[in-house]
Backbone as JSON Lines, residues from 0, in Angstrom:
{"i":0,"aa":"X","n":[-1.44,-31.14,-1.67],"ca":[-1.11,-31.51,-3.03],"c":[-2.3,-31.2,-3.94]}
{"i":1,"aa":"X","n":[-2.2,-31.16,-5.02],"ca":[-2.78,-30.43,-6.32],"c":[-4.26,-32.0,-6.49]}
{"i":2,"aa":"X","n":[-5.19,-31.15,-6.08],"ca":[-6.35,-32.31,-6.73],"c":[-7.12,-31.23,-8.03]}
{"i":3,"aa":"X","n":[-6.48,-32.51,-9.1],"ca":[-6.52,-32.01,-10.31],"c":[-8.25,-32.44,-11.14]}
{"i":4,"aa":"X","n":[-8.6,-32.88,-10.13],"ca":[-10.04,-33.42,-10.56],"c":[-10.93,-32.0,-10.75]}
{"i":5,"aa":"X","n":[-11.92,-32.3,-11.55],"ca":[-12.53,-31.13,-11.37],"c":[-13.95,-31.01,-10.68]}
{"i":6,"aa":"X","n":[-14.01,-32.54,-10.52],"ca":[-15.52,-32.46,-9.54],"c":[-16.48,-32.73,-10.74]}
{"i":7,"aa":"X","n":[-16.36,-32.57,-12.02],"ca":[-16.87,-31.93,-12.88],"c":[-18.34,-32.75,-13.56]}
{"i":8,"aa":"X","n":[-19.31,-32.28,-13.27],"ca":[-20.48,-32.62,-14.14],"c":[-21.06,-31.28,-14.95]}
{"i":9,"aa":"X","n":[-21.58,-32.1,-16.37],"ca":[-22.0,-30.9,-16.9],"c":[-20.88,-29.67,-17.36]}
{"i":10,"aa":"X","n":[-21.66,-28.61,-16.73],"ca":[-20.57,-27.83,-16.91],"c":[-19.66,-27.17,-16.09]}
{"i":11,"aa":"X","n":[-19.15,-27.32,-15.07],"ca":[-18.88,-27.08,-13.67],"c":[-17.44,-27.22,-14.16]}
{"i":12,"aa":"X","n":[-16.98,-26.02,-13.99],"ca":[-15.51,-25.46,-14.35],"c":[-14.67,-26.16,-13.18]}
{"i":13,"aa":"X","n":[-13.02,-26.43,-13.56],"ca":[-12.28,-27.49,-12.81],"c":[-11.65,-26.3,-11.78]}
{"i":14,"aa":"X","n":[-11.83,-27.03,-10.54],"ca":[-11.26,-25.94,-9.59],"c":[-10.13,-25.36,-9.57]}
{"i":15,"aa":"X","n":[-9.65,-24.6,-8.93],"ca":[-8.13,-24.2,-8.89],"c":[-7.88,-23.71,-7.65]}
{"i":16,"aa":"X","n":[-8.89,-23.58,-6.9],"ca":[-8.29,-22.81,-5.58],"c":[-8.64,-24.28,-4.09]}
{"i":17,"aa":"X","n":[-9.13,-25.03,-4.49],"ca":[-9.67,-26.21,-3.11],"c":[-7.95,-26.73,-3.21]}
{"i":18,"aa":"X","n":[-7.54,-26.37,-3.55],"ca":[-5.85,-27.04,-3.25],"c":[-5.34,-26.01,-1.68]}
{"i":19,"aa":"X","n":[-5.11,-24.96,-2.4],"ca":[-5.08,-23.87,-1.72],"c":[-5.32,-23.54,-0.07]}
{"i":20,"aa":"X","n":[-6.66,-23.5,-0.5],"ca":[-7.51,-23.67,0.98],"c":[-7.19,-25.01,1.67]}
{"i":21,"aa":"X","n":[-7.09,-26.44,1.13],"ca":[-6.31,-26.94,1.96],"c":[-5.23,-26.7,2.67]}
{"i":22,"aa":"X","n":[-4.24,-26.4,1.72],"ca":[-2.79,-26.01,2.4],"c":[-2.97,-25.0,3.44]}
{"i":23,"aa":"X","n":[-4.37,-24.02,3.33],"ca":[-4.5,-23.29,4.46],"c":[-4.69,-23.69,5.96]}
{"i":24,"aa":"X","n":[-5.49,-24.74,5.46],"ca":[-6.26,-25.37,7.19],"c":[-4.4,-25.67,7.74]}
{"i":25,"aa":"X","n":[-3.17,-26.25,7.15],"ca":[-1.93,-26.5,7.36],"c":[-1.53,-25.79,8.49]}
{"i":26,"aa":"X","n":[-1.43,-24.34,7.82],"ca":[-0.78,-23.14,8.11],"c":[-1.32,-22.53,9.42]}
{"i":27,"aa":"X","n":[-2.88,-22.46,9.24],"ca":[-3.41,-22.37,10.23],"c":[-3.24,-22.94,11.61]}
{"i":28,"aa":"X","n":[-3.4,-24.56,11.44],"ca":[-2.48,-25.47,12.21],"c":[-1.2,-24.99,12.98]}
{"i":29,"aa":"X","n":[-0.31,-24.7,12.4],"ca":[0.99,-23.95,12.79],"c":[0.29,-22.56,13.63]}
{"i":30,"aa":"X","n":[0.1,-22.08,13.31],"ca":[-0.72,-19.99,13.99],"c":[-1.28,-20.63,15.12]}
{"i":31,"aa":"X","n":[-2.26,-21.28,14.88],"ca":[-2.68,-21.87,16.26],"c":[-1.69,-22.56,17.65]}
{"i":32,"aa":"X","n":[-0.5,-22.85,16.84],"ca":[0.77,-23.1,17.83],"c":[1.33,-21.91,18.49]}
{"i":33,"aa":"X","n":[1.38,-21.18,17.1],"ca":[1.99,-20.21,17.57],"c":[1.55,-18.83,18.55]}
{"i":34,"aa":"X","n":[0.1,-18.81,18.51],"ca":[-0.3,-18.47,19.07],"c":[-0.64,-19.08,20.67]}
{"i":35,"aa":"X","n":[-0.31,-20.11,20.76],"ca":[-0.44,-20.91,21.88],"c":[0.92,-20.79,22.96]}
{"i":36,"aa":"X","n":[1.84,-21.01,22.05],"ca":[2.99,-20.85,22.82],"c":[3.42,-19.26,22.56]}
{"i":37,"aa":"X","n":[3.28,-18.25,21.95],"ca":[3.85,-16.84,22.27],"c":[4.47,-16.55,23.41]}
{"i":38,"aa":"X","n":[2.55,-16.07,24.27],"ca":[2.69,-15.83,25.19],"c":[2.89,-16.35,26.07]}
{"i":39,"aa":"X","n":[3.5,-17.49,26.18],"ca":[3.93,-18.35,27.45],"c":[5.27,-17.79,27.48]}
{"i":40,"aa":"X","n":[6.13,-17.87,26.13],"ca":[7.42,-17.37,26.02],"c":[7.72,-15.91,26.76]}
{"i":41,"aa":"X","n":[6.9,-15.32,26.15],"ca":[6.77,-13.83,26.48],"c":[6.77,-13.74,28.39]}
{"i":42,"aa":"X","n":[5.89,-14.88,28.75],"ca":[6.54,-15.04,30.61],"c":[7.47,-15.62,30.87]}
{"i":43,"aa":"X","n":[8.09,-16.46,29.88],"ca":[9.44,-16.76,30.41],"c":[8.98,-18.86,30.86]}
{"i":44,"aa":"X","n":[7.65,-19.29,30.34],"ca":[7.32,-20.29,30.61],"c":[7.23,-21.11,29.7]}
{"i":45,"aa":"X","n":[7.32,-20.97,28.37],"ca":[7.67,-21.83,27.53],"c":[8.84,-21.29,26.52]}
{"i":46,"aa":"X","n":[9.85,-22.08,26.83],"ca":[11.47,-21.5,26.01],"c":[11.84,-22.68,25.6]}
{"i":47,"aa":"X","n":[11.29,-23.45,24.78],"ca":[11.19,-24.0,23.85],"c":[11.58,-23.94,22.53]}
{"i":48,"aa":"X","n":[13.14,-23.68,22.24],"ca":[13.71,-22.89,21.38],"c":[13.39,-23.72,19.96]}
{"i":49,"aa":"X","n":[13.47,-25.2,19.82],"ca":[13.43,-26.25,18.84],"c":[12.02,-25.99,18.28]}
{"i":50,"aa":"X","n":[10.88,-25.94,19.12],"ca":[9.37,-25.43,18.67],"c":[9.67,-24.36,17.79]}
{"i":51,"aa":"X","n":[10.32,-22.97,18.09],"ca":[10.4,-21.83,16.94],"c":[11.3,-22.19,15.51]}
{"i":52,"aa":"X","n":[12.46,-22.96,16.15],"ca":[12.9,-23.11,14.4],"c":[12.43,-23.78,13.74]}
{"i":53,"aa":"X","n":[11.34,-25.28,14.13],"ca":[10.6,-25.59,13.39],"c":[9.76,-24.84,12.49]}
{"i":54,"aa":"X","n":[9.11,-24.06,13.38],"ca":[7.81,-23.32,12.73],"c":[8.63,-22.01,12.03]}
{"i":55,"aa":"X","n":[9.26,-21.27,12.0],"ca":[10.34,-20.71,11.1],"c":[10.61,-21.75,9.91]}
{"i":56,"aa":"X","n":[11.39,-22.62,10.1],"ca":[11.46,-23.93,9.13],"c":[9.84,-23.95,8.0]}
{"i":57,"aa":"X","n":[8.91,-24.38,9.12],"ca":[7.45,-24.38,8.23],"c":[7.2,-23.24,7.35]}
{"i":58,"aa":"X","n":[6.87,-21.96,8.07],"ca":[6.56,-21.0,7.29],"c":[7.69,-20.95,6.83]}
{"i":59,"aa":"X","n":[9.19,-20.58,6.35],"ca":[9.49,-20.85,5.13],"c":[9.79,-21.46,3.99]}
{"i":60,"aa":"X","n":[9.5,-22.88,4.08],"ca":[9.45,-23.97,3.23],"c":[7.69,-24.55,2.97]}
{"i":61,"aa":"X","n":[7.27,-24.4,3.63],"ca":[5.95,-24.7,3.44],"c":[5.13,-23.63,3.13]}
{"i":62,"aa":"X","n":[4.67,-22.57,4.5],"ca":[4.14,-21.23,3.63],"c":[4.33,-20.83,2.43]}
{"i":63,"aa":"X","n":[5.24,-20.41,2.83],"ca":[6.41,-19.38,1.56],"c":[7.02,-19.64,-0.22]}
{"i":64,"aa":"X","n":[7.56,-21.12,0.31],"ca":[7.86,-21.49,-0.5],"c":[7.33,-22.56,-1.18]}
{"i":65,"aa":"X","n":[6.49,-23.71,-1.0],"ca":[5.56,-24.09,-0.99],"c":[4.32,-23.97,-1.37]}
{"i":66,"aa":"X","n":[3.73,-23.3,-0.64],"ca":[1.98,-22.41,-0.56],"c":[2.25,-21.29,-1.76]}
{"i":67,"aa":"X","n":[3.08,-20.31,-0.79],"ca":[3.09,-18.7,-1.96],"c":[3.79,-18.5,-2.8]}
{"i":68,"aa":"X","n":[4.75,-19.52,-3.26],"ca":[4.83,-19.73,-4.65],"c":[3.7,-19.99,-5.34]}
{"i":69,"aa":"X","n":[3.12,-20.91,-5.29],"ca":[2.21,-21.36,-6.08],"c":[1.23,-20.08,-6.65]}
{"i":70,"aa":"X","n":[0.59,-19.31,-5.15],"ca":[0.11,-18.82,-5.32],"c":[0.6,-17.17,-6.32]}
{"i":71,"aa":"X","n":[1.9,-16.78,-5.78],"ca":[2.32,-15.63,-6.51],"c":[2.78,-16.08,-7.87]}
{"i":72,"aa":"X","n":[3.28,-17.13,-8.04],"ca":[4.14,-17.83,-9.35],"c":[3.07,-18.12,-10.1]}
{"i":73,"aa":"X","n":[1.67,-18.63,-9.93],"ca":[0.59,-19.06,-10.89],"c":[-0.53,-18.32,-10.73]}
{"i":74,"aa":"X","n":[-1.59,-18.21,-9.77],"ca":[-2.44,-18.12,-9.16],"c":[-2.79,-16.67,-10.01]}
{"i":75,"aa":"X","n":[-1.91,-16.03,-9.19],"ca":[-2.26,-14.57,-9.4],"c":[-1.27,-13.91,-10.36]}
{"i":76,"aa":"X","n":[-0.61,-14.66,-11.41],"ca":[0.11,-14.17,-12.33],"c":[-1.46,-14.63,-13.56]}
{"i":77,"aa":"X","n":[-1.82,-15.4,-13.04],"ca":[-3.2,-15.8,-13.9],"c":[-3.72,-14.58,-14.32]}
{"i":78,"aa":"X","n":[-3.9,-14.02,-13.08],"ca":[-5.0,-13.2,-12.59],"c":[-4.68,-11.96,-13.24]}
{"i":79,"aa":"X","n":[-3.43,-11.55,-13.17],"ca":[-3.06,-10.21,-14.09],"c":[-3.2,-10.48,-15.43]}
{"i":80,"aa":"X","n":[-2.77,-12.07,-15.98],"ca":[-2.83,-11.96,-17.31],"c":[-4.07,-11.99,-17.58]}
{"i":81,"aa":"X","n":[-4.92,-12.4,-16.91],"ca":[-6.86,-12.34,-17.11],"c":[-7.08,-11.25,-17.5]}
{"i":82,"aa":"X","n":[-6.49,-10.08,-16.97],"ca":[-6.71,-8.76,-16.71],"c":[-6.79,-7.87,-15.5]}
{"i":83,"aa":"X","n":[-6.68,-8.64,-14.16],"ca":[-6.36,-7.83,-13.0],"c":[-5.37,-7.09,-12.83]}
{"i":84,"aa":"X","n":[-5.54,-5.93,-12.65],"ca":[-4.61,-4.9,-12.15],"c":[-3.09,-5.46,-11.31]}
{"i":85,"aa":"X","n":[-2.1,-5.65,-11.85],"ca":[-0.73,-5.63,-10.82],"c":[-0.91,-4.69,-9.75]}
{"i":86,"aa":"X","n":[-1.04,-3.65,-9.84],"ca":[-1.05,-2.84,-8.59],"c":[-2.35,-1.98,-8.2]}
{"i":87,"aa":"X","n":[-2.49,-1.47,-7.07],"ca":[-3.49,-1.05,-6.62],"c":[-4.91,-2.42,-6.73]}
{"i":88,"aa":"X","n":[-4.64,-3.64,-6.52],"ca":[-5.69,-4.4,-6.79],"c":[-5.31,-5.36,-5.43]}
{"i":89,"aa":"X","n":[-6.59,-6.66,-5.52],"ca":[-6.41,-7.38,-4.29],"c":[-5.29,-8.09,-4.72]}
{"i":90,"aa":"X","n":[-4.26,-8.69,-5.81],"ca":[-3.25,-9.19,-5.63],"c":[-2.01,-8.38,-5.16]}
{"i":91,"aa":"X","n":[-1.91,-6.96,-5.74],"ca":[-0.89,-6.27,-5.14],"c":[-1.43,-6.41,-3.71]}
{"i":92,"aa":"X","n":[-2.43,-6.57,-3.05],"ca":[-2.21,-6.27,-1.82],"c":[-1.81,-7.88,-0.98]}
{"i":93,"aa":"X","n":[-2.48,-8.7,-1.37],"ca":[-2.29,-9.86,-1.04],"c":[-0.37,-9.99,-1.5]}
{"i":94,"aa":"X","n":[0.84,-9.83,-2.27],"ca":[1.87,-9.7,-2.52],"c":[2.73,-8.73,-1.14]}
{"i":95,"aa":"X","n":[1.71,-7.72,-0.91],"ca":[2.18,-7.24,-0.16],"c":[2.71,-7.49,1.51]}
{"i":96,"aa":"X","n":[1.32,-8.52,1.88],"ca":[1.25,-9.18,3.14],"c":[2.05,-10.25,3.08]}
{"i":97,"aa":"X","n":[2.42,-11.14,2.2],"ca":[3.35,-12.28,1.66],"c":[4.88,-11.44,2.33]}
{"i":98,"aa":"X","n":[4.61,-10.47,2.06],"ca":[6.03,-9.58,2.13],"c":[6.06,-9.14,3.81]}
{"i":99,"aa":"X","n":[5.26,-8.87,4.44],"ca":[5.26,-8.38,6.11],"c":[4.99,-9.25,6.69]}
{"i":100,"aa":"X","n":[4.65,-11.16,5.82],"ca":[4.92,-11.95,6.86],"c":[6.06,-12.43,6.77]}
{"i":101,"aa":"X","n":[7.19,-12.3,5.87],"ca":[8.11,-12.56,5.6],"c":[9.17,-11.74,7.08]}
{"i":102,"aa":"X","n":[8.45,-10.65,6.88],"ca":[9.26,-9.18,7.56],"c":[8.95,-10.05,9.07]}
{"i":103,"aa":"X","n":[7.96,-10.26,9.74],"ca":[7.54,-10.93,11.16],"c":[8.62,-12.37,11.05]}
{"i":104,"aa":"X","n":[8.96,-13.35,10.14],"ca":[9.61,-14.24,10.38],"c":[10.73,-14.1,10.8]}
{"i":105,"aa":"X","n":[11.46,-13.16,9.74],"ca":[12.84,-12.81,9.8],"c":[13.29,-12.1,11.4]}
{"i":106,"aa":"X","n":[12.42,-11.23,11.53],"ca":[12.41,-10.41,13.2],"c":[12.25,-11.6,14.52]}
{"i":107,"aa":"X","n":[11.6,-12.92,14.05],"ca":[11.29,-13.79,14.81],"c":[12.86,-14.75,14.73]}
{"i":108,"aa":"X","n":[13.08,-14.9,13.89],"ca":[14.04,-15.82,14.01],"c":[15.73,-14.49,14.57]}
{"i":109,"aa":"X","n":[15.66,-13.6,14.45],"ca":[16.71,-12.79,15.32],"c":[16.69,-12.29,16.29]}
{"i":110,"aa":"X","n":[15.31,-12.51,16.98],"ca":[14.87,-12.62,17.8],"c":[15.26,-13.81,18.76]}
{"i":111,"aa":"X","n":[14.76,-15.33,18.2],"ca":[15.3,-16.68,18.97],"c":[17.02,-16.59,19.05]}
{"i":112,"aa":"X","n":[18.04,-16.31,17.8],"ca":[18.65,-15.96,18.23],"c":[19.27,-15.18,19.0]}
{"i":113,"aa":"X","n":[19.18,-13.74,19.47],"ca":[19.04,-13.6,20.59],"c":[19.03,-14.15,21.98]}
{"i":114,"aa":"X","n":[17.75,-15.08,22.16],"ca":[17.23,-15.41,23.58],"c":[18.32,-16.62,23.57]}
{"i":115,"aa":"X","n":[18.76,-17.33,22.57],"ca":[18.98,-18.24,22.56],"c":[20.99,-18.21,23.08]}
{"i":116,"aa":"X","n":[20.84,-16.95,22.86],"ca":[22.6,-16.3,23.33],"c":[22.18,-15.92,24.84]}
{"i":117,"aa":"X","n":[21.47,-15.97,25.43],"ca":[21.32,-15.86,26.58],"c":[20.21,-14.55,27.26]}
{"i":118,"aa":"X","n":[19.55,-13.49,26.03],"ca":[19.17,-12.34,26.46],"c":[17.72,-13.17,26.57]}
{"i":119,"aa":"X","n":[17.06,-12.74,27.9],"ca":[15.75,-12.68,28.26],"c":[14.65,-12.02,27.83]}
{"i":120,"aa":"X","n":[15.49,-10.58,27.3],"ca":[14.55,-9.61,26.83],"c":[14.38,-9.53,25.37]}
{"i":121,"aa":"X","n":[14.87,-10.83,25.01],"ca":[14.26,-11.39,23.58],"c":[13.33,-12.23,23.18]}
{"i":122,"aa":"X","n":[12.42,-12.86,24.88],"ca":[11.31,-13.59,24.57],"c":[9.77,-12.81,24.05]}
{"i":123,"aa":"X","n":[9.89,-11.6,24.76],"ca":[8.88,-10.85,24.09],"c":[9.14,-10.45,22.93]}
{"i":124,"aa":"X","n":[10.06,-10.27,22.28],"ca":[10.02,-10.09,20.78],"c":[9.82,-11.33,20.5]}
{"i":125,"aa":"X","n":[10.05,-12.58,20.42],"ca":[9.56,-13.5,19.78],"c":[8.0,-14.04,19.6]}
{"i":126,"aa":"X","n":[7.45,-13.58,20.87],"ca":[6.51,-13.33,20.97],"c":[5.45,-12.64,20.11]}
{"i":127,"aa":"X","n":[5.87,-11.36,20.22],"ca":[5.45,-10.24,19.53],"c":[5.64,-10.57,18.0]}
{"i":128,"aa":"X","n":[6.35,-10.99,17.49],"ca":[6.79,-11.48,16.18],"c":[5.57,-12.49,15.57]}
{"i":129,"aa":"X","n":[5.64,-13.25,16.64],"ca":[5.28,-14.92,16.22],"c":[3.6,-14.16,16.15]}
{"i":130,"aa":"X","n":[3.21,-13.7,17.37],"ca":[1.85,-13.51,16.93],"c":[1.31,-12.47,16.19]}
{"i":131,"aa":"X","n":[2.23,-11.48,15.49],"ca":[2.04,-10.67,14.54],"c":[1.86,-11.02,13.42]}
{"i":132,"aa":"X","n":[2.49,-12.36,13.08],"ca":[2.61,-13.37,11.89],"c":[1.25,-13.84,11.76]}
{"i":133,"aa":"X","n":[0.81,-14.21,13.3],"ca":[-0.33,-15.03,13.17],"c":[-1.59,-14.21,12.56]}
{"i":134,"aa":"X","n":[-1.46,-12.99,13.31],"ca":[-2.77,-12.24,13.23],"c":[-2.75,-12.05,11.74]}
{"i":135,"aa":"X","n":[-1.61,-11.62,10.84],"ca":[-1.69,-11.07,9.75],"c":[-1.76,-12.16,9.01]}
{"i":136,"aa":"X","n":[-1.59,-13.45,9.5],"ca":[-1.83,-14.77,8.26],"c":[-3.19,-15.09,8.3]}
{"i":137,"aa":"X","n":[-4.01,-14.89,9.59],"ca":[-5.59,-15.65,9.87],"c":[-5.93,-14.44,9.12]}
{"i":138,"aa":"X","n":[-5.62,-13.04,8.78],"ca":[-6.6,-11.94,8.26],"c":[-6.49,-11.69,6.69]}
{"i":139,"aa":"X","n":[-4.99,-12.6,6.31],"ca":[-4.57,-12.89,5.03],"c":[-5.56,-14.01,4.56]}
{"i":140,"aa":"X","n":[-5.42,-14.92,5.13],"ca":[-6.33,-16.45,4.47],"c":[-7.65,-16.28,4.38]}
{"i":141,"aa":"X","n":[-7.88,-15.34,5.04],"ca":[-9.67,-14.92,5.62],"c":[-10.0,-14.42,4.19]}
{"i":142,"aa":"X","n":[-9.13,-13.54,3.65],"ca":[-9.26,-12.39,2.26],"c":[-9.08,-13.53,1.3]}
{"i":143,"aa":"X","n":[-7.91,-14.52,1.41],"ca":[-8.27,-15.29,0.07],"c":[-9.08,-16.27,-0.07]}
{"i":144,"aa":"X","n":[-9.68,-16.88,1.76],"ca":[-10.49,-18.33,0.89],"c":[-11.78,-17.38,1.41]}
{"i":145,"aa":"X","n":[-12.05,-16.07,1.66],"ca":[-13.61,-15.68,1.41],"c":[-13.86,-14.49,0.17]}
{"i":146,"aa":"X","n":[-12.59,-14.07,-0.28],"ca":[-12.77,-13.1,-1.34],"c":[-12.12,-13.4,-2.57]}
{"i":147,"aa":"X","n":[-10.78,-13.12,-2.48],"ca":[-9.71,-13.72,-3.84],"c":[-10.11,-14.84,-4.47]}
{"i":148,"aa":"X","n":[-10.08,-15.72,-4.13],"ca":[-10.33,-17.55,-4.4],"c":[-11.91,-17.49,-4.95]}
{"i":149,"aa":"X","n":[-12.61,-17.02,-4.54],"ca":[-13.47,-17.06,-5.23],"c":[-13.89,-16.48,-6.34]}
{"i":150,"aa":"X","n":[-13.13,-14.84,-6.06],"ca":[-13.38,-14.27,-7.2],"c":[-12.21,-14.94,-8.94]}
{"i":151,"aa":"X","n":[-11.13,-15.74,-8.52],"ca":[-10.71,-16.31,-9.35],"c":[-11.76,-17.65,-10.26]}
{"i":152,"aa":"X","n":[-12.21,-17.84,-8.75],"ca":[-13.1,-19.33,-9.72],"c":[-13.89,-18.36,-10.56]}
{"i":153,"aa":"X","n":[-14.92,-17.21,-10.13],"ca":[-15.45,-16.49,-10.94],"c":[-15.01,-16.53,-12.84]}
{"i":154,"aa":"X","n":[-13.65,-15.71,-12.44],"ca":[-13.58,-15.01,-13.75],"c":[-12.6,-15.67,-14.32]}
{"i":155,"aa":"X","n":[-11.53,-16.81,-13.74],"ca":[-10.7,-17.13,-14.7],"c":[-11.09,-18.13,-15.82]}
{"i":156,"aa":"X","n":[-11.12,-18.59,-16.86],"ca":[-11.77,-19.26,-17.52],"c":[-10.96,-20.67,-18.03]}
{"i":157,"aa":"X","n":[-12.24,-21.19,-18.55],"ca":[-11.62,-22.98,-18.63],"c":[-10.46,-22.8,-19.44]}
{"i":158,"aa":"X","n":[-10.44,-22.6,-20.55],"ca":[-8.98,-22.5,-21.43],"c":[-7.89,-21.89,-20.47]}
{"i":159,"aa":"X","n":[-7.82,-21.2,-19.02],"ca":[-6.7,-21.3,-17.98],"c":[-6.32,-22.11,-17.04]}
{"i":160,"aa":"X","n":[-7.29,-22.44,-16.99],"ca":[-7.41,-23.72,-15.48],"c":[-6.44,-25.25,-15.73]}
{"i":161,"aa":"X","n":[-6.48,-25.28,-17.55],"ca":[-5.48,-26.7,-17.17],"c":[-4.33,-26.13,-16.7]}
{"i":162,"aa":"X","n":[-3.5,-25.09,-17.11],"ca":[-2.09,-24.71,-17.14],"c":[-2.11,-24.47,-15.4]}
{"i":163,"aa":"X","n":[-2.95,-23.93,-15.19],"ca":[-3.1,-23.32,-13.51],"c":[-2.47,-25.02,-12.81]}
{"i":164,"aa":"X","n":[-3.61,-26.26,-12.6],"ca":[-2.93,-27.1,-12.11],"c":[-1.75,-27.8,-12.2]}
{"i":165,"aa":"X","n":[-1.52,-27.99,-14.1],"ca":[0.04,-28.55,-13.92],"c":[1.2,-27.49,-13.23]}
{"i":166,"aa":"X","n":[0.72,-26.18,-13.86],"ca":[1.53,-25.46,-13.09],"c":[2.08,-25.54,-11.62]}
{"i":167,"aa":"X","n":[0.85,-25.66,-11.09],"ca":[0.71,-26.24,-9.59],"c":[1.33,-27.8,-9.42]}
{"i":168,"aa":"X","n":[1.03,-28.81,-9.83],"ca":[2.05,-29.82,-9.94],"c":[3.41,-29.65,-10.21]}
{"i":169,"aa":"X","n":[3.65,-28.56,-11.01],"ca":[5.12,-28.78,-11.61],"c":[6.07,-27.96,-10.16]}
{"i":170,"aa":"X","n":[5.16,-27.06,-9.67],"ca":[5.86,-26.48,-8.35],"c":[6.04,-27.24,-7.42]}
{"i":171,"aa":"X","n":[5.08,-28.4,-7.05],"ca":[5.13,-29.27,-6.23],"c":[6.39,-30.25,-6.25]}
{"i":172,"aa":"X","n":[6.26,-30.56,-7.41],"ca":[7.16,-31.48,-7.86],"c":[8.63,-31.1,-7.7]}
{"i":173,"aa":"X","n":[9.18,-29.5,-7.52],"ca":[10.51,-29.1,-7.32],"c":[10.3,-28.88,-5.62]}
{"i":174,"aa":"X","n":[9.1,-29.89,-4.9],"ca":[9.44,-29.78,-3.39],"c":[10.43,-31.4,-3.05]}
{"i":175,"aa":"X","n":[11.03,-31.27,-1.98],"ca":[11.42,-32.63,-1.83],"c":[10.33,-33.14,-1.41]}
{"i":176,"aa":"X","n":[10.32,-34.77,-1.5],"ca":[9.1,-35.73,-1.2],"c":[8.76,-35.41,-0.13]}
{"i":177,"aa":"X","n":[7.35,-36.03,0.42],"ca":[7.13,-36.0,1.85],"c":[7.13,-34.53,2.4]}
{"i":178,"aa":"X","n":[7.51,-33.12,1.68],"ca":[7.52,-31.96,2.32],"c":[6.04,-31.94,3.23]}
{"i":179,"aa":"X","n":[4.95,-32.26,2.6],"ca":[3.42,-31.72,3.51],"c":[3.65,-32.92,4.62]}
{"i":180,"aa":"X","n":[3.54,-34.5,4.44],"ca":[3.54,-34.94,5.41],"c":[4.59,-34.72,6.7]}
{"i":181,"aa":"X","n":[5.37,-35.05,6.36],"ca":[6.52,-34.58,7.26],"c":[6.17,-33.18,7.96]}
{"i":182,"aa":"X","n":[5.43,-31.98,7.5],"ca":[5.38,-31.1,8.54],"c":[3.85,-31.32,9.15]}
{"i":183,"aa":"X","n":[3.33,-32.3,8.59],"ca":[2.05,-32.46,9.59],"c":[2.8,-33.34,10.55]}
{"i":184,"aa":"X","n":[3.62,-33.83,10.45],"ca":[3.85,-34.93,11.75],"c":[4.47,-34.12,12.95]}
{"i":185,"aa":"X","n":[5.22,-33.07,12.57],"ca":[5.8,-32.18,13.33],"c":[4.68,-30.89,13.9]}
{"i":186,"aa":"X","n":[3.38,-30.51,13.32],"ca":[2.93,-30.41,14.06],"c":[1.55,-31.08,15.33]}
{"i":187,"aa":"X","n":[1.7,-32.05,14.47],"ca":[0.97,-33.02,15.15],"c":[1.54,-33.46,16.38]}
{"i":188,"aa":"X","n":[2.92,-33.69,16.42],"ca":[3.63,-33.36,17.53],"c":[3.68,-32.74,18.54]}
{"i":189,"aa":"X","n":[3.55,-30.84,18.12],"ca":[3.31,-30.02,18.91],"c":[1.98,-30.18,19.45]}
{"i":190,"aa":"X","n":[0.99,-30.38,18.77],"ca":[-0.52,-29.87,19.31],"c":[-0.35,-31.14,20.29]}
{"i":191,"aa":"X","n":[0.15,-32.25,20.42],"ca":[0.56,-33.18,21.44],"c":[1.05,-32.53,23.1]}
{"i":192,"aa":"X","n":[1.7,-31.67,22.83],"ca":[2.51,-31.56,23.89],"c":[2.2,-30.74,25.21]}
């Protein structure tokens, strides 16, 4: 959720991206599942079908809709109106990966269906899916909370930053209640098991 504080002494501009990077450590959370259970699937030792639609469930209500809204809907619509390039820049490319993890979910979840009709030789695609997601989300988050995110605190300026958080509240606010807790409990669950 949106901490709208700005930390602020002096002159120390109000953040906009420590929201963000939270919701990352989240996501991460999840990759680390998913990377845990892949390859078990992929031998045929963890078929655990309820574990994948959750995390399908997560990344698209939480990632997706959730997280990269915020981020494509405010963040980096900021960022063009600042003056960053729409295309050929780090948000077209960051838009772009939003888009091929989308492409890994969708292959993942027709995939479970599949295995889940009885074919075997659909655990390695789920596999293959799930940790394609992963690799390209830990190499995605890596680019925004060590490059993007910062270069926003850089250059976006105070007269943007209030609109940036309500903005960010007002997205939150069209989640149902409880959306973040409720999927920490579910994976708090998993890392249990």
């Amino acid at each position: 959720m949106v901490n709208s504080g700005c930390g602020c002494s002096g002159s120390m501009k109000m953040n906009i991206t420590d929201t963000l990077v939270n919701e990352h450590r989240l996501i991460l959370r999840m990759i680390a599942l998913l990377e845990r259970n892949a390859p078990l699937t992929a031998e045929a030792t963890y078929l655990n079908w309820h574990f994948y639609h959750d995390g399908i469930d997560f990344i698209r209500q939480y990632a997706d809709r959730f997280h990269h809204a915020k981020e494509e809907d405010v963040l980096f619509k900021a960022l063009v109106e600042n003056g960053m390039p729409r295309e050929h820049s780090p948000v077209a490319a960051m838009l772009m990966e939003h888009d091929q993890g989308r492409g890994f979910v969708a292959a993942m979840e027709t995939a479970l269906r599949t295995a889940q009709g009885g074919d075997p030789a659909a655990y390695r695609d789920i596999a293959d899916n799930a940790l394609g997601y992963g690799a390209l989300l830990r190499e995605h988050i890596a680019k925004e909370d060590g490059v993007l995110y910062p270069l926003a605190e850089r250059v976006l300026p105070d007269t943007m930053r209030g609109a940036i958080v309500t903005q960010y509240q007002a997205a939150e606010s069209r989640m149902p209640p409880g959306l973040e807790a409720g999927y920490l409990a579910v994976i708090i669950r998993y890392e249990q098991e």
